[in-house]
C-alpha positions as CSV (number, residue, x, y, z in Angstrom):
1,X,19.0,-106.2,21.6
2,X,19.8,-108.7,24.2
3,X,23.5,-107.6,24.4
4,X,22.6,-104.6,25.0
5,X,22.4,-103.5,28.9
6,X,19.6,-101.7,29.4
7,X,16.2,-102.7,28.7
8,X,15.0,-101.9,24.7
9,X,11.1,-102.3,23.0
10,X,11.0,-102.1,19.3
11,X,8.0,-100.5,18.0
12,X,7.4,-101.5,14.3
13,X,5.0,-99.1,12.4
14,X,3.1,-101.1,9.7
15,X,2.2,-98.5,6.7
16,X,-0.1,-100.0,4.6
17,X,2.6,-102.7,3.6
18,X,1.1,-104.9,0.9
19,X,3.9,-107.4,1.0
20,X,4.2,-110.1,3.9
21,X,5.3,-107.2,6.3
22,X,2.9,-107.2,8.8
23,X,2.8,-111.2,9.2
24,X,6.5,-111.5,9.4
25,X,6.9,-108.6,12.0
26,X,3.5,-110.2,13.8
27,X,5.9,-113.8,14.0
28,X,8.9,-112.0,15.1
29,X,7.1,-110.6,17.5
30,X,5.4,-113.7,18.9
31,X,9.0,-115.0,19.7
32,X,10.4,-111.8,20.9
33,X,8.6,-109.8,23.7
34,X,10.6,-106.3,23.7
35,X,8.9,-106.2,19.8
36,X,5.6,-104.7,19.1
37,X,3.8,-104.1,16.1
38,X,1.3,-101.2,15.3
39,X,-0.3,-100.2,11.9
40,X,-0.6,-96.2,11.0
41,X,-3.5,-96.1,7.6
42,X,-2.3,-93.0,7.3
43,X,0.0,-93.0,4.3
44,X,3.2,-91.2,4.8
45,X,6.9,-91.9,6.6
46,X,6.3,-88.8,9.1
47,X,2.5,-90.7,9.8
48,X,4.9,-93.9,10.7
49,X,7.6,-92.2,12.8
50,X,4.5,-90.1,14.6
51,X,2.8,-93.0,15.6
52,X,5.7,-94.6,16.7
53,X,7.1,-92.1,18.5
54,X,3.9,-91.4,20.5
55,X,3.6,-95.0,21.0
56,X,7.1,-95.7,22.7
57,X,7.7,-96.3,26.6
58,X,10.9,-95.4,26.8
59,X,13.3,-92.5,28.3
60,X,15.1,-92.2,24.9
61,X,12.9,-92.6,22.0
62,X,15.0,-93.3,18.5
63,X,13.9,-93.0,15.1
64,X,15.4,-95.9,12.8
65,X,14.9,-96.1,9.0
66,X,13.6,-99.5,7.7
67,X,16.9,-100.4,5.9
68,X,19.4,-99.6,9.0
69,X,21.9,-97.4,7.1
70,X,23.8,-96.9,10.4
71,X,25.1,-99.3,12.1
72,X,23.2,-100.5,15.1
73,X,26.5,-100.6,17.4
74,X,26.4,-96.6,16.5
75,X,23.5,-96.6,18.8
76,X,26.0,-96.1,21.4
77,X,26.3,-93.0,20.6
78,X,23.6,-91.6,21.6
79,X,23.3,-93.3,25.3
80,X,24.9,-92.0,28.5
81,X,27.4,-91.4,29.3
82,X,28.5,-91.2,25.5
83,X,25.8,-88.1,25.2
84,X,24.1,-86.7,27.9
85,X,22.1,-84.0,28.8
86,X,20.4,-83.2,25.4
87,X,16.6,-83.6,24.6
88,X,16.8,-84.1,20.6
89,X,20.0,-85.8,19.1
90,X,19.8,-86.5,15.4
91,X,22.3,-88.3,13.7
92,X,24.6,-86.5,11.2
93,X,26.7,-87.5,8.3
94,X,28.2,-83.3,7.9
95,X,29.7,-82.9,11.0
96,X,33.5,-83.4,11.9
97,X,34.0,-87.7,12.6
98,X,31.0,-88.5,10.2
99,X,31.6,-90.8,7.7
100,X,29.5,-91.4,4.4
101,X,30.1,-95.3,2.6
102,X,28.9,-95.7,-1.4
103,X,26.5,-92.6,-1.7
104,X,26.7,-91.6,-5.4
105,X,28.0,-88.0,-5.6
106,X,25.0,-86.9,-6.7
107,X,22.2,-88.0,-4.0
108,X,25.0,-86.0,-1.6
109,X,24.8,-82.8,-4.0
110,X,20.9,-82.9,-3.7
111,X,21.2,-83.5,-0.2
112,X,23.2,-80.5,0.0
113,X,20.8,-78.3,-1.6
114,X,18.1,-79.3,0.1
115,X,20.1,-78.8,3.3
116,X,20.8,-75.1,2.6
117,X,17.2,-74.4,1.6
118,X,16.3,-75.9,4.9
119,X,19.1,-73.8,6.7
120,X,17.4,-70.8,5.1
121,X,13.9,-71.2,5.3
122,X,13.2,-73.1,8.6
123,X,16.4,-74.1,10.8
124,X,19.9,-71.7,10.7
125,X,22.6,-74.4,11.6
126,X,22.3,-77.6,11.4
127,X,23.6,-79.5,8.7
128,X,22.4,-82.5,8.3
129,X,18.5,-82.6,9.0
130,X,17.3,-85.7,7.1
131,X,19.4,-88.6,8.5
132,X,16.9,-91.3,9.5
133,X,17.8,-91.3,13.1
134,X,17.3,-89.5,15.8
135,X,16.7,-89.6,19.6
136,X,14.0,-87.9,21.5
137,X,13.7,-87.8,25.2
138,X,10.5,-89.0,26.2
139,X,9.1,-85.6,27.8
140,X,10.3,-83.9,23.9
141,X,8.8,-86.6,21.8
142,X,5.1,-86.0,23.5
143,X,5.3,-82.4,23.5
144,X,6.5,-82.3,19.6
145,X,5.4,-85.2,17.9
146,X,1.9,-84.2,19.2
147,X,2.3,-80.8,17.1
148,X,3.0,-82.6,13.8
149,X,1.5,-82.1,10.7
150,X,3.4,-83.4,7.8
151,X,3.0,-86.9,7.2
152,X,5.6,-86.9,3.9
153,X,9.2,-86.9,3.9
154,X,9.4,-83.2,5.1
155,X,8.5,-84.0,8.8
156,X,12.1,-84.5,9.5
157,X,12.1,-80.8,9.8
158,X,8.9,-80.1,10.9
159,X,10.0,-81.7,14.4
160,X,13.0,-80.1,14.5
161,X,11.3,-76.9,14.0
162,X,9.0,-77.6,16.9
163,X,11.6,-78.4,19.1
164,X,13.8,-75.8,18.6
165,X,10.6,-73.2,18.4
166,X,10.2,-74.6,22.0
167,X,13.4,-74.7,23.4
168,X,14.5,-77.8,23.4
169,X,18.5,-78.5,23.5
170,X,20.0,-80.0,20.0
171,X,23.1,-82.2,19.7
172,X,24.2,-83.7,16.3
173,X,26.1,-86.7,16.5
174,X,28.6,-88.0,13.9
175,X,28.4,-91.4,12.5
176,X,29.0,-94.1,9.8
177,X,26.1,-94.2,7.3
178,X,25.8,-96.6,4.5
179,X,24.0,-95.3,1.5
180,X,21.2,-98.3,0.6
181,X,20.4,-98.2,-3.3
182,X,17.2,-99.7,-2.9
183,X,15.6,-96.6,-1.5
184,X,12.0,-95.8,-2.2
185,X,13.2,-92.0,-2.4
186,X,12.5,-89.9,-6.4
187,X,15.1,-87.7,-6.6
188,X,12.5,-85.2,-8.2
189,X,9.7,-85.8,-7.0
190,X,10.3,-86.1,-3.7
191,X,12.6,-83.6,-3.6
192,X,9.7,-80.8,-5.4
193,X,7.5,-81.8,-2.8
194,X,10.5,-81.5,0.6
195,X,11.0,-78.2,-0.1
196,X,7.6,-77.7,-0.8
197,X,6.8,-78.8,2.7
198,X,9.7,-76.9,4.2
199,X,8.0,-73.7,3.0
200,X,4.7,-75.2,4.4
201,X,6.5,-75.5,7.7
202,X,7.8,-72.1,8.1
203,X,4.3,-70.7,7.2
204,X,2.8,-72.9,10.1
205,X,5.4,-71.3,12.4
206,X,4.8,-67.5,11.6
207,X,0.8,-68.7,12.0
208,X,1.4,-69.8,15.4
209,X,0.6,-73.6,14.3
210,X,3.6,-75.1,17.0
211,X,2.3,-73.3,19.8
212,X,1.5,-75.2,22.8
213,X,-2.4,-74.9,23.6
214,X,-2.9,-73.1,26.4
């Protein structure tokens, strides 16, 4: 963080750890002023990201899994004058320069599957929607992370949804992605209940639930 040049905070969501979580991030954060730590009760990874999303300062708010699959140099990326001129960019490991390291063959078939369903039932052309990082502008985070509703796994699209429902520009961004075997991810059950909440998702939308109040 401190080679980096621009300012950075790190806002660490605390999900009802029940490990030493929350005292080592509270330490780290003594020693380390950019670093806060907040706790969402809430059980869920799209409770976590929502609170930290809404919590951040920043201009570019980015989403980063736990276990840092990408690289933090690929955060790069995503900063001007690399990309510019976008209000969402999620990371992709489809598009042309993407690079996948160790995923088994089949998490990336089931990833695949889901993908299409997603294409088909909630967002037409993107094709990677549940890579663990992504960058809001500050004005798109407030305006769609304040219209979530799915506090599971499937909030990935939700937000999407939202921010393509309200016009917001979309990039995808190729990177390097290192598949982590210590996931908390079940390949069935979680993946019943994602497309179960993709489905939820598109019913919100025809029911007018992602419309701005007026």
């Amino acid at each position: 963080m401190a080679a980096q040049p621009y300012p950075i905070e790190v806002v660490v969501v605390n999900n009802n750890s029940r490990d030493g979580t929350r005292r080592i991030a509270d330490e780290f954060a003594a020693q380390h002023p950019y670093v806060r730590v907040v706790d969402q009760p809430r059980q869920g990874k799209g409770a976590a990201v929502q609170t930290g999303m809404l919590a951040g300062a920043g201009e570019y708010l980015f989403i980063c899994d736990a276990d840092f699959s990408m690289p933090v140099e690929e955060i790069s990326k995503f900063m001007p004058p690399n990309a510019d001129s976008y209000d969402v960019a999620i990371a992709s490991r489809e598009v042309p320069g993407a690079r996948r390291v160790d995923e088994p063959q089949y998490r990336h078939l089931m990833g695949r599957v889901f993908n299409f369903i997603v294409r088909v039932l909630a967002i037409p052309g993107i094709q990677d929607t549940q890579c663990g990082f992504k960058v809001f502008r500050r004005a798109a985070a407030r305006d769609v992370f304040a219209l979530q509703t799915i506090d599971g796994w499937g909030f990935d699209v939700e937000v999407l949804f939202i921010a393509l429902k309200h016009g917001y520009h979309l990039i995808e961004v190729p990177i390097t992605w290192y598949y982590k075997p210590q996931t908390k991810i079940s390949p069935l059950r979680d993946s019943i209940n994602m497309v179960l909440e993709v489905m939820r998702v598109r019913l919100n939308g025809w029911r007018g639930k992602y419309d701005r109040q007026k």
